[in-house]
N, C-alpha and C positions, 0 to 999 in steps of 0.2 A: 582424112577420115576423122571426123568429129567422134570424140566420146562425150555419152550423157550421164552423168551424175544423178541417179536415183536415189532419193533420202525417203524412206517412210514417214508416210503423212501422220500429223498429230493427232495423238488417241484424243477421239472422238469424247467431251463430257455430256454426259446421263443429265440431262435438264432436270431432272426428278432427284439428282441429288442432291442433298442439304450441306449447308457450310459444314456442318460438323461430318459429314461423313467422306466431303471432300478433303479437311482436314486428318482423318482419321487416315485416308487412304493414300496421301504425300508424306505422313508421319509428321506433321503439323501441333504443337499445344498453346493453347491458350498461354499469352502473355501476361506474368503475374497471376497464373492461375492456382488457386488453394491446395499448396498439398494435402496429403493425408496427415493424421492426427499422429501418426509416430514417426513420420517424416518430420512434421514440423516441430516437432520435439527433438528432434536430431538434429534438425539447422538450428534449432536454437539454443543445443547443447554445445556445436563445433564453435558457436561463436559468444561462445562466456567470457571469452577475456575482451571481447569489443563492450561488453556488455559492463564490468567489471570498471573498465579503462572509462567507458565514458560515463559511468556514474563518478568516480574520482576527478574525474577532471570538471563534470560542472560542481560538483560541491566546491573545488578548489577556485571555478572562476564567480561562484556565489558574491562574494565580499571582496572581491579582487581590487575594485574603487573603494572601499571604508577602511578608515587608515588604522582601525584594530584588526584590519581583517577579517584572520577567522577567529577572534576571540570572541565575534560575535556569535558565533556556532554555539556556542555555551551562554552567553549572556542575553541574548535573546529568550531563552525560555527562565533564566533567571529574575528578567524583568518583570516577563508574565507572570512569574508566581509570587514577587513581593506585591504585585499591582491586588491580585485574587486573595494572599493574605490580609493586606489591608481592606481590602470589601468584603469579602465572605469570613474573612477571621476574628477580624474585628468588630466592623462594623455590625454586620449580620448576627458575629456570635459563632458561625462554625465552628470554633477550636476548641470549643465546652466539651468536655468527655472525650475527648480523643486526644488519647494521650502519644506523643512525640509528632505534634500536629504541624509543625516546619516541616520534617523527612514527611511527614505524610505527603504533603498536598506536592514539594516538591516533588516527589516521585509519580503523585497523577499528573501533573504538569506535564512534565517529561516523556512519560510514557503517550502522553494522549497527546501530544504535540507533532509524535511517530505518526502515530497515526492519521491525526489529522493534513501533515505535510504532504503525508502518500497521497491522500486520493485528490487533493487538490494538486497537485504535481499531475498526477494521471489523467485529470481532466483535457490537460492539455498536453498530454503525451506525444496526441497526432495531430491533433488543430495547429500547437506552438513548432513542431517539428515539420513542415508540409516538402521545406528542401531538401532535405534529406530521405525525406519516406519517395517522395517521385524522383530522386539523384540517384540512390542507390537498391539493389536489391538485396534484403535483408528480413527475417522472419517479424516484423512488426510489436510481436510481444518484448521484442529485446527494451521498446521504449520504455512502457512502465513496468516492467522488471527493474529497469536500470534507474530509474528514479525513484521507486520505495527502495533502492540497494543504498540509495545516495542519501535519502533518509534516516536511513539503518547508520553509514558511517557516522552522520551528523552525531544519532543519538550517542553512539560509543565514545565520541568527544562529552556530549551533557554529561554518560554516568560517571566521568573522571571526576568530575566537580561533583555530583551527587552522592560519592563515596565518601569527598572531603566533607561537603555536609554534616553527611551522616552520624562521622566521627566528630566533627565540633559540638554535634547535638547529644550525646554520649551511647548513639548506637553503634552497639560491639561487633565487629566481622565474626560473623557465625557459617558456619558448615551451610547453611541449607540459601546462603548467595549462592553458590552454586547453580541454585533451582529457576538464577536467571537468567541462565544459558536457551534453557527447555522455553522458558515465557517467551523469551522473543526472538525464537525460532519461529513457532508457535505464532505471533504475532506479525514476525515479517510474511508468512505465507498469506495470512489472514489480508494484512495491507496490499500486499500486492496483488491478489484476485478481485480485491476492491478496486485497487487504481485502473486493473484492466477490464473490468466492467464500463467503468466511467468512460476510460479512456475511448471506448466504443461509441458510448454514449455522445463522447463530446466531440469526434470525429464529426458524426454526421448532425447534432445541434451544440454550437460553439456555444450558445447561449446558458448550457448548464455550467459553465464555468463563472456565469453570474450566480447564478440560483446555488450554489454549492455553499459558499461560507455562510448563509442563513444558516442550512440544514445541519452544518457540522457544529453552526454555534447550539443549537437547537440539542441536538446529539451532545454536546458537551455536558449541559446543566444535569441533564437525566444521568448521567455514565459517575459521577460521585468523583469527581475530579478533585471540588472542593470541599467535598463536605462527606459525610460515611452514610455512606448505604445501611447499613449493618444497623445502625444507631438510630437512624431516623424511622428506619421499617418496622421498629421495634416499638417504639409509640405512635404511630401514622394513623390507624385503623383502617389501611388502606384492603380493597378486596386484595382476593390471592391473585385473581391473573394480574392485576397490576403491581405486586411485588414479583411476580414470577418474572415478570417482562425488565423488569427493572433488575434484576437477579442476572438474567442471561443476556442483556446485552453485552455484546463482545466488546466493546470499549471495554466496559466494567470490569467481566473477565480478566482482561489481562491487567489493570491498572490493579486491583485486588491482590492479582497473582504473582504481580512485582513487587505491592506491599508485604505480603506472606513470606517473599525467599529474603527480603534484605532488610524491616523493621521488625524487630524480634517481638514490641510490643501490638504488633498485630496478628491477634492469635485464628488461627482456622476455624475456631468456630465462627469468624467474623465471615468467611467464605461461605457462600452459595452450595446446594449440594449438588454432587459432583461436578463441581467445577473443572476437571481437568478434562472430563469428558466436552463439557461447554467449550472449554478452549480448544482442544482437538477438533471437536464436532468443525465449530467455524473454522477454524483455519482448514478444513478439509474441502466443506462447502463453498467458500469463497475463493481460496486458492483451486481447487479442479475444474467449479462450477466458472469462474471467474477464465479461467483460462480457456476451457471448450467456448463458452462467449465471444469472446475475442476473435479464436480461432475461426469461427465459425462466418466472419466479417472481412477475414482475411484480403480478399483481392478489391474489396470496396474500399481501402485506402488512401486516400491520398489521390483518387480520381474525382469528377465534378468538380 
């Protein structure tokens, strides 16, 4: 006597159903699909130490071929500022009325150098990174986070040398260095909503990673790097909205703002007014705005 083995035939699929709702109904998700905005905040909080670790490690493999190394991390923007002394201080004349005009200009150097490294670092956050973004999964923003972080440590090597400056120049350690804690806190938010604006941008056209160093050299003349805002606006006859524009670019902002905590001879009325709201305002808008950006490009990554 034979026995038959009766199996229930396969549930019949609804021709009328869509991928997504045949996905919905196996409990199916989208591969790489964009979490939510406090999700993604959350993968990208659990993994601050990958974040952390691989900003120190490339600043570390930076100069790993140049046989000063990383003395270059400090001499490099030292060269930039004896090159800008010599053209803008001399030549040009910048250094007339601006007194302790070495610490000056070193310190817009310095500062604006942060800056500058970030976004062009950023540019190529996902373009220069494509093994790693389709190798691993990982919240995307961790890139240019972690290279205006790798920026940030650079600079904390320039201000060791910027202090010794300071003091060969005879400016005295005062109370209100302190207040360059708050600047560029303040500033690394600002850089990095920048870098991951870019970094969007440059994912999907690699070509603004050419177009960039015109615009930041462009961005540098205006920001008073080498020369005082304060001083020149005062005999210019320039209209208002073009000292006002010139006033609140956040370059300016914080390179002023780092003048103000650590050159005692530059006094606040040479600031903008209110300035600290200027520096907040942007580090808000560029770092929040900067971030929902990015996020919002999230699964378009490192595909095509």
């Amino acid at each position: 006597m034979s026995q038959v083995l009766h199996t229930p035939p396969p549930t019949a699929t609804d021709p009328a159903e869509t991928p997504a709702q045949l996905a919905a109904r196996y409990g199916l998700a989208v591969s790489g699909a964009r979490p939510s905005l406090p999700e993604y905040v959350r993968q990208l909080w659990a993994r601050r130490h990958f974040i952390t670790a691989f900003a120190t490690a490339k600043l570390t493999a930076q100069y790993s071929e140049a046989k000063l190394g990383q003395v270059w991390q400090v001499m490099t923007p030292l060269l930039n500022a004896a090159v800008y002394y010599f053209i803008f201080g001399v030549l040009l004349g910048t250094k007339h009325g601006v007194p302790d005009y070495v610490p000056f200009l070193v310190t817009g150097v310095f500062i604006w150098t942060f800056t500058q490294s970030s976004i062009m670092a950023g540019t190529r956050a996902i373009s220069g990174n494509l093994g790693l973004v389709r190798a691993l999964h990982f919240p995307r923003a961790a890139l240019p986070i972690s290279f205006a972080l790798q920026q940030l440590q650079q600079l904390l090597f320039s201000m060791a040398a910027l202090v010794v400056i300071l003091l060969c120049f005879g400016v005295p350690v005062a109370a209100s260095w302190v207040l360059a804690v708050p600047v560029l806190v303040l500033q690394f938010m600002f850089n990095a909503g920048v870098s991951m604006i870019v970094a969007r941008m440059g994912a999907k056209t690699p070509d603004i990673a050419q177009l960039m160093p015109f615009i930041l050299r462009t961005w540098m003349y205006v920001s008073g790097v080498m020369w005082s805002i304060d001083k020149t606006l005062k005999h210019s006859g320039m209209p208002h909205w073009a000292k006002l524009l010139l006033e609140s670019n956040p370059a300016a902002v914080y390179i002023d703002l780092m003048r103000f905590a650590l050159i005692d001879s530059f006094k606040a009325h040479q600031l903008p007014t209110h300035v600290w709201a200027y520096a907040t305002g942007w580090a808000l808008l560029a770092g929040v705005g900067g971030f929902i950006y990015f996020w919002k490009a999230e699964e378009t990554y490192g595909r095509g």
